[in-house]
C-alpha positions, 0 to 999 in steps of 0.5 A, a space after each residue: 829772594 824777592 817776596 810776591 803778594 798776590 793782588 786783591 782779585 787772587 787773593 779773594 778768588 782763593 778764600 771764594 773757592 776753599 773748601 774751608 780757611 783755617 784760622 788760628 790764634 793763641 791770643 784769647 781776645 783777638 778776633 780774626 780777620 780771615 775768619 771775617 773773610 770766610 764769613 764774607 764769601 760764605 767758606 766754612 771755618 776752623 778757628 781757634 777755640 776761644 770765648 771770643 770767637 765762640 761768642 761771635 761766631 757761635 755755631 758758624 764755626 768749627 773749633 779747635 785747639 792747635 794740635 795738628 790731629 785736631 785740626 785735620 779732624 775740624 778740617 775735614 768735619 767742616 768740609 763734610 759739613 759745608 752746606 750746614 756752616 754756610 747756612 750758619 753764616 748766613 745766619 749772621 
């Protein structure tokens, strides 16, 4: 099976229309570079609930750990909430 990457101007037209990325890490100190992404086209986030994400990205995030019940109530509480996390983004 032949593997297909989207090109850049899919890829960004995907993450500029979401109604939220999701985000995840089990490694403490990694900063994400999808979360950098939703940050650069303003779409609320969920990512993983760690010092250095919380730190960075402070109340323009939403949260959580891995557990799947968890995630699809970040999910839906950042899309609930989209207008107050764009405003947080562009806080920073």
């Amino acid at each position: 099976m032949r593997k297909r990457f989207v090109s850049f101007d899919e890829y960004y037209n995907l993450i500029a229309n979401a109604d939220c990325l999701l985000v995840l890490t089990n490694k403490d100190d990694c900063f994400q570079s999808g979360a950098y992404e939703a940050l650069a086209v303003e779409i609320p986030m969920v990512i993983s609930d760690t010092n250095a994400l919380l730190n960075y990205f402070s109340s323009s995030a939403v949260y959580s750990s891995h557990i799947p019940a968890e995630i699809k109530s970040n999910i839906l509480y950042a899309v609930e909430n989209n207008e107050y996390f764009r405003n947080e983004i562009r806080k920073i």
